[in-house]
C-alpha positions in Angstrom: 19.5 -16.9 -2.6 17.5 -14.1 -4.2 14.1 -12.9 -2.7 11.6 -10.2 -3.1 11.4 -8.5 0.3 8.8 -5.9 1.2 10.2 -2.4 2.4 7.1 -0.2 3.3 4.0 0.7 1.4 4.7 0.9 -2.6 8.1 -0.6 -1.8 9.5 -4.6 -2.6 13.0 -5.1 -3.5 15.1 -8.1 -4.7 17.9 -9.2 -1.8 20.4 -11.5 -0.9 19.1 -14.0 1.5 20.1 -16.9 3.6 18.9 -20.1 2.1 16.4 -21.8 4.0 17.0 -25.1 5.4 14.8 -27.9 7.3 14.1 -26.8 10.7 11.3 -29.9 11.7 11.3 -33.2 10.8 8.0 -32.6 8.7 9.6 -29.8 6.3 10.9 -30.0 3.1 13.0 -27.7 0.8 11.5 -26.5 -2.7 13.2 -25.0 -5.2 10.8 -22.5 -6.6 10.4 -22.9 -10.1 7.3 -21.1 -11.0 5.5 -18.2 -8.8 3.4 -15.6 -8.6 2.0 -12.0 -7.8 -1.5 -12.1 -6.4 -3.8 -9.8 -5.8 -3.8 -10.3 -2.1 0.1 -9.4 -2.4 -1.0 -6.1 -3.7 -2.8 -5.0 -0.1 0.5 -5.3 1.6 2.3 -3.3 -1.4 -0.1 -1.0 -0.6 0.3 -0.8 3.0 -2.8 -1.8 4.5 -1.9 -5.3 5.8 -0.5 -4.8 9.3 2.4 -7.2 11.2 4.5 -6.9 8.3 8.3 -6.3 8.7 10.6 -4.5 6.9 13.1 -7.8 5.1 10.0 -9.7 4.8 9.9 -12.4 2.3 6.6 -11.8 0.2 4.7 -14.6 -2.1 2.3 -17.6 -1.7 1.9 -19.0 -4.8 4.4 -21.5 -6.1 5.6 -25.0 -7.3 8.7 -26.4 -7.5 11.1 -29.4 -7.3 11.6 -30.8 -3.9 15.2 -31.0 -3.0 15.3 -31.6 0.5 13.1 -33.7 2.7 12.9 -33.8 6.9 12.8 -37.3 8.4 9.2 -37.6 9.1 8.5 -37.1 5.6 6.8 -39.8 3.7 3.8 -38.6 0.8 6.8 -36.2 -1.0 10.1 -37.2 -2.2 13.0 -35.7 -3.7 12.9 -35.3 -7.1 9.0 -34.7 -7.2 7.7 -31.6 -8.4 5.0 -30.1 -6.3 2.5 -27.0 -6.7 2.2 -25.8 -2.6 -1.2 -24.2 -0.9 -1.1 -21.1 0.7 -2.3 -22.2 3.6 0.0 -24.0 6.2 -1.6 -26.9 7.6 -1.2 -29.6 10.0 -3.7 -32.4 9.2 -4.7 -33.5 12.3 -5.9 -30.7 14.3 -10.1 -30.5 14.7 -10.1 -28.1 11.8 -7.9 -29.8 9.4 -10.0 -33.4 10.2 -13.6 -31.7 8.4 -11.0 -30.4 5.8 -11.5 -26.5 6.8 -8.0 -26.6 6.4 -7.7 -22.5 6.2 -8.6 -22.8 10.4 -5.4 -25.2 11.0 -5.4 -24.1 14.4 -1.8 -25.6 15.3 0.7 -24.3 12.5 0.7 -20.3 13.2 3.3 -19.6 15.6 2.0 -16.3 16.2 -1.9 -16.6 17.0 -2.0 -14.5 19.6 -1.8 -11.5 17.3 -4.8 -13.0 15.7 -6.5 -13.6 18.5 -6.2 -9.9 20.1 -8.2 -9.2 17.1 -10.8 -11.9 16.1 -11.1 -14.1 18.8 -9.3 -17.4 17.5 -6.1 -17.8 15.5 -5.9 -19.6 12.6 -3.9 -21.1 9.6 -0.6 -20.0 9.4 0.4 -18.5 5.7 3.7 -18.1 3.4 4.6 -14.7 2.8 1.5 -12.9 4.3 2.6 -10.9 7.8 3.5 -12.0 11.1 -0.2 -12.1 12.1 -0.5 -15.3 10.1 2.4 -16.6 11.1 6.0 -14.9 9.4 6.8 -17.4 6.8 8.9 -16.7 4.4 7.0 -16.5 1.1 7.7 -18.2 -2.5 8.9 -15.2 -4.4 11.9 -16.6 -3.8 14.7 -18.9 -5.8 14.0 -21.5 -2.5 11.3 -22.1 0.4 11.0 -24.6 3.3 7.2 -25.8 2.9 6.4 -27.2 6.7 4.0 -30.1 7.1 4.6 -30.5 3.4 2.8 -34.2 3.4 -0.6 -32.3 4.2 -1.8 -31.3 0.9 1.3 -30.9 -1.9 0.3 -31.9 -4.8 2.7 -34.0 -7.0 2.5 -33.3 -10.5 2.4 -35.9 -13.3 4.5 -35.8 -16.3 2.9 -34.0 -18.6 1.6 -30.8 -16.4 4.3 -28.4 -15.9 4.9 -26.2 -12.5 3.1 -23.1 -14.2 0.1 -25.4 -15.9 -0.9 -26.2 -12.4 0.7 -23.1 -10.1 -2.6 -21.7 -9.9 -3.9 -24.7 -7.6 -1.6 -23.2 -4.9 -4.5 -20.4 -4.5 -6.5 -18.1 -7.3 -7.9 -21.8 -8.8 -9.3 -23.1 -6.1 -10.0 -19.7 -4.0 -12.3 -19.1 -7.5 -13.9 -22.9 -7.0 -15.0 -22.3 -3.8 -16.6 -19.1 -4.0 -18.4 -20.8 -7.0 -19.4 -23.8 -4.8 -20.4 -22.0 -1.7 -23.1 -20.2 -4.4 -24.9 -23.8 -4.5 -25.7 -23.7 -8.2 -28.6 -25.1 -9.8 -29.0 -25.4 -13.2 -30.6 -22.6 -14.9 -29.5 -20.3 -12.6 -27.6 -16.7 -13.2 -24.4 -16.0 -11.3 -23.1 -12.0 -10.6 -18.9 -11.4 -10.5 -17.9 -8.5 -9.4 -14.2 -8.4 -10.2 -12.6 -9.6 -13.3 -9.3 -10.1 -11.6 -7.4 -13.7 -11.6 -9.9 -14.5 -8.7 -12.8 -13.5 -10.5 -11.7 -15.2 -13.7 -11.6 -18.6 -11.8 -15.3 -17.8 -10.0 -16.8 -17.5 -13.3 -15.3 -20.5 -15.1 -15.8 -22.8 -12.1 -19.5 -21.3 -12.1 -19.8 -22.5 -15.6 -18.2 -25.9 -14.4 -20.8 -26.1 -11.6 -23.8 -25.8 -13.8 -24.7 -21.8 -14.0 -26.8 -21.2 -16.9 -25.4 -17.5 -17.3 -22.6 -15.7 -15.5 -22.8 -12.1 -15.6 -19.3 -10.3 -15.2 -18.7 -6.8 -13.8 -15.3 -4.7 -14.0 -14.2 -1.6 -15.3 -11.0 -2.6 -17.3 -11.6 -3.7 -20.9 -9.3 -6.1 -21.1 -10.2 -8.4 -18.0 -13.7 -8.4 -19.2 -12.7 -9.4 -22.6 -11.0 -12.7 -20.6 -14.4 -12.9 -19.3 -16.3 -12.6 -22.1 -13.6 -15.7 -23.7 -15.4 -17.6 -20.8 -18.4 -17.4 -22.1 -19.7 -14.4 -19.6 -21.8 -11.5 -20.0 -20.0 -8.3 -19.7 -21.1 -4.9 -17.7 -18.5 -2.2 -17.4 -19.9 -0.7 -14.4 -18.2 2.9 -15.1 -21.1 2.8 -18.4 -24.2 1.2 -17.0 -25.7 1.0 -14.1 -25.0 -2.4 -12.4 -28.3 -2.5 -10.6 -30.6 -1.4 -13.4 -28.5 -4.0 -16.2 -28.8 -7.0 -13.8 -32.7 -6.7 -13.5 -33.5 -6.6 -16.9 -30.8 -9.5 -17.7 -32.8 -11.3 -14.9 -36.3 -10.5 -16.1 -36.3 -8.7 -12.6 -35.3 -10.9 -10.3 -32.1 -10.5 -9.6 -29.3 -12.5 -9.9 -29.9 -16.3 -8.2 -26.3 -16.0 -6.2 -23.4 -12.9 -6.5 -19.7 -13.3 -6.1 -17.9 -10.2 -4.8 -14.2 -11.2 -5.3 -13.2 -7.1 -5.6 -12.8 -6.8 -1.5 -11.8 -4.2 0.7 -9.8 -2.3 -1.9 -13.2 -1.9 -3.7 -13.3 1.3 -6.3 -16.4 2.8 -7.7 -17.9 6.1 -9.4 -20.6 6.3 -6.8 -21.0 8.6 -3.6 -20.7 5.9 -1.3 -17.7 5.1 -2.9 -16.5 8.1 -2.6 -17.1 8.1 1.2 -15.8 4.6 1.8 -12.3 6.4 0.5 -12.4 9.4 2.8 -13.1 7.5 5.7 -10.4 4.7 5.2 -7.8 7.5 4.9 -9.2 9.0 8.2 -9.0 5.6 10.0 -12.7 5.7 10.2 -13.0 1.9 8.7 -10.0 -0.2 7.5 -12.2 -1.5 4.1 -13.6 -0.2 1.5 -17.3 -2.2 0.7 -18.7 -0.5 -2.6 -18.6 -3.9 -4.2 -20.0 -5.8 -1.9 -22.9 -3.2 -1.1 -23.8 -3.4 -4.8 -23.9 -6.8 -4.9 -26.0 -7.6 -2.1 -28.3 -4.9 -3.3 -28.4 -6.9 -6.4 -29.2 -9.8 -5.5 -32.3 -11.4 -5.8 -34.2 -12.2 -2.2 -33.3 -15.4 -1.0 -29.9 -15.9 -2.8 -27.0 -15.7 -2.3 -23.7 -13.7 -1.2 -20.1 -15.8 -1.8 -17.1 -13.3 -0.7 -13.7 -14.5 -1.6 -12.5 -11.4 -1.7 -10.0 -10.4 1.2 -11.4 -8.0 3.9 -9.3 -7.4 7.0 -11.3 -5.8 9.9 -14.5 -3.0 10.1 -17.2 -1.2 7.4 -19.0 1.5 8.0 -22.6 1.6 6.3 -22.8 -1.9 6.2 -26.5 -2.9 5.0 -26.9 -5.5 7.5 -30.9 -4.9 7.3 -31.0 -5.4 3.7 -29.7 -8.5 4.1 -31.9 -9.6 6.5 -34.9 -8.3 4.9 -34.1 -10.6 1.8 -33.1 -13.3 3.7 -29.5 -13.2 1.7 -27.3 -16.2 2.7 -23.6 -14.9 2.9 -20.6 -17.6 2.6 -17.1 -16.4 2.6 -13.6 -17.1 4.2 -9.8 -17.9 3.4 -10.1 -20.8 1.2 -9.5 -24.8 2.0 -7.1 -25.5 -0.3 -5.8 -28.9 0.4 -9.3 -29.7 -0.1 -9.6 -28.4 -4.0 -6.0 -29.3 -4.9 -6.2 -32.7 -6.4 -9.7 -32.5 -8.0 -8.6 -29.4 -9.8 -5.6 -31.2 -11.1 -8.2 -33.6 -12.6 -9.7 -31.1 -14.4 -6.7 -29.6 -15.7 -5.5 -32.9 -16.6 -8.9 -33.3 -18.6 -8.1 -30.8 -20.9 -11.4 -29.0 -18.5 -9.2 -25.7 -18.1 -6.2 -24.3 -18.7 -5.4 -22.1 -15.9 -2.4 -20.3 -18.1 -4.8 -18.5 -20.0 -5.0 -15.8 -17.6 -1.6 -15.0 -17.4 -0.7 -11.6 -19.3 3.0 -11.3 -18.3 5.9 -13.4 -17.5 9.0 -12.3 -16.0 12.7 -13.0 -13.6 12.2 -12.2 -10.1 15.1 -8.8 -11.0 11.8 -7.6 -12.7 9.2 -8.3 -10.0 9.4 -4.7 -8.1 8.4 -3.0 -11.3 5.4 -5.5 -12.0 4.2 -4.8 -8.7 3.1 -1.4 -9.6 2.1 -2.5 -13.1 0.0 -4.8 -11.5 -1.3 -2.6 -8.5 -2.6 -0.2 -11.2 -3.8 -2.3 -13.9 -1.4 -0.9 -16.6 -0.2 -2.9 -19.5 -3.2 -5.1 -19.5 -2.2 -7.0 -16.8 -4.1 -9.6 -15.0 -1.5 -12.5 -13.6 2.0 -11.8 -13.5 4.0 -14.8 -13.6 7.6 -15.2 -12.3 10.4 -17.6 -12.6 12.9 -17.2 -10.3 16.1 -18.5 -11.9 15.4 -17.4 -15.1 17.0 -14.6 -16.7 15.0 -13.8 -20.1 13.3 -10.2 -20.2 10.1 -9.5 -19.3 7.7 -10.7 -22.4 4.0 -10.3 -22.7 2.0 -13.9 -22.7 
């Protein structure tokens, strides 16, 4: 089968691979019919995710038909077309019983490598370095999904693989960033980032009762999207965040912020500046403009959701701040299994249509190219889409 393999930093190719097949009685086979580029896929393009190999099979968004099934197997049959989470998980473990499915602590093979480094290990993950286990990803023509009973979702006639594909992550990764806020009517919610992430953070903060959502970016186009949400816009490379968010507030502050950026974070600031030179001198691994601002920002007593990805230490991290306003902070890799089948509700409802963020639709031949499209924001784009035994050209959405 055809796969897109990462090679190094800035480079993914399109190989020849062997074909999966089931290796426990709990797997099953999917042929991939509708996949993604995420943003989190952009920080190993870019080299700064480490365990990764070269021949690595990249991508953890997908749906698909199900064309093979292990013997244990009995939720999923063949035939049924299924939209897969991220996150690998066993259903039984003590996590996975309270639904903090992200903490599976049984299905990554390799948590050692985690544990060196954090403590614990947890959740194994498709396509996302040997630290979280070495799965094969779903940018890819086929994928075996283990433990596929825990939390694939079977689509009804009616939704198609690419209505729903976004419940495999950026959907409900948005939900729950908006949920750990704890909205209350009336309130104001802060997005920094207007990527697909932050695009689901501020319509499920609408969903969840915000009265306002405020969204920050740079790129004209993504905070356009917003603004088709029903958001209020700041290009923070015009305005000073800060300054905007006080008088929107009468002062306050915004009741709860959402940093989906992460530890790529860009800004025109000094610190900014500095959180750049010191990640190329090995000084800190992240970059935390966006979430400095945003706790800055936010009013005392609120709140701090992170679903951004960070990966280890920060430098000038205003740890005081925080506890001088008694800021609340909630972040982590997100439950999935949990979100999965209420979101499918919603889409159902004619609530939200998650397509409307795609900008560009394309074979997998064409993915290596819309990696570095997407990496650098050119074109427009926001959500690449692939399908992987297509062969039309590349077309806008």
């Amino acid at each position: 089968m055809k796969a897109i393999t990462w090679q190094g930093k800035h480079k993914v190719q399109v190989d020849n691979v062997p074909d999966p097949t089931l290796e426990q009685p709990t797997d099953a086979i999917i042929e991939i019919t509708s996949s993604a580029i995420c943003g989190s896929d952009v920080h190993l393009y870019n080299g700064f995710v480490p365990t990764m190999e070269h021949g690595d099979i990249l991508g953890h968004e997908f749906a698909g038909r199900v064309v093979a099934v292990g013997a244990d197997v009995t939720r999923v049959m063949v035939g049924d077309r299924v939209v897969i989470p991220f996150t690998i998980s066993c259903g039984k473990c003590f996590y996975c019983v309270q639904e903090m499915f992200s903490l599976c602590s049984e299905t990554n093979p390799n948590a050692h490598q985690q544990e060196a480094l954090i403590g614990y290990g947890t959740a194994g993950l498709y396509g996302y370095s040997h630290m979280y286990g070495g799965f094969p990803g779903g940018q890819a023509q086929y994928v075996r999904v283990p433990h596929v009973d825990v939390g694939a979702c079977v689509l009804p006639e009616g939704i198609s693989e690419e209505h729903a594909l976004f419940l495999s992550d950026i959907f409900p990764t948005g939900y729950m960033a908006a949920e750990n806020c704890d909205i209350k009517a009336g309130q104001t919610i802060a997005v920094w980032g207007c990527g697909p992430v932050g695009q689901f953070a501020i319509r499920s903060a609408f969903m969840l009762g915000a009265e306002r959502v405020v969204a920050i970016d740079e790129h004209e186009s993504r905070l356009e999207l917003a603004a088709s949400a029903g958001a209020h816009t700041i290009n923070f490379s015009e305005v000073n965040v800060f300054d905007s968010l006080k008088s929107l507030t009468n002062g306050r502050g915004p009741d709860a912020c959402i940093e989906a950026v992460g530890f790529e974070s860009n800004g025109h600031t000094v610190d900014a500046v500095m959180d750049g030179a010191m990640q190329v001198m090995h000084l800190q691994t992240d970059r935390s403009h966006a979430l400095r601002e945003a706790i800055k920002c936010c009013r005392p007593g609120g709140t701090i959701s992170i679903p951004g990805v960070y990966l280890g230490t920060l430098n000038a991290f205003p740890l005081g701040v925080i506890f001088a306003k008694g800021v609340n902070l909630k972040m982590g890799q997100t439950h999935v299994q949990k979100y999965m089948q209420p979101l499918l509700q919603k889409i159902i409802n004619n609530e939200i249509d998650p397509r409307e963020i795609v900008s560009h639709r394309i074979t997998l031949d064409e993915v290596p190219d819309a990696y570095s499209m997407f990496a650098k924001r050119d074109n427009m784009c926001t959500k690449v889409v692939i399908t992987p035994n297509a062969e039309s050209a590349t077309r806008a959405a």
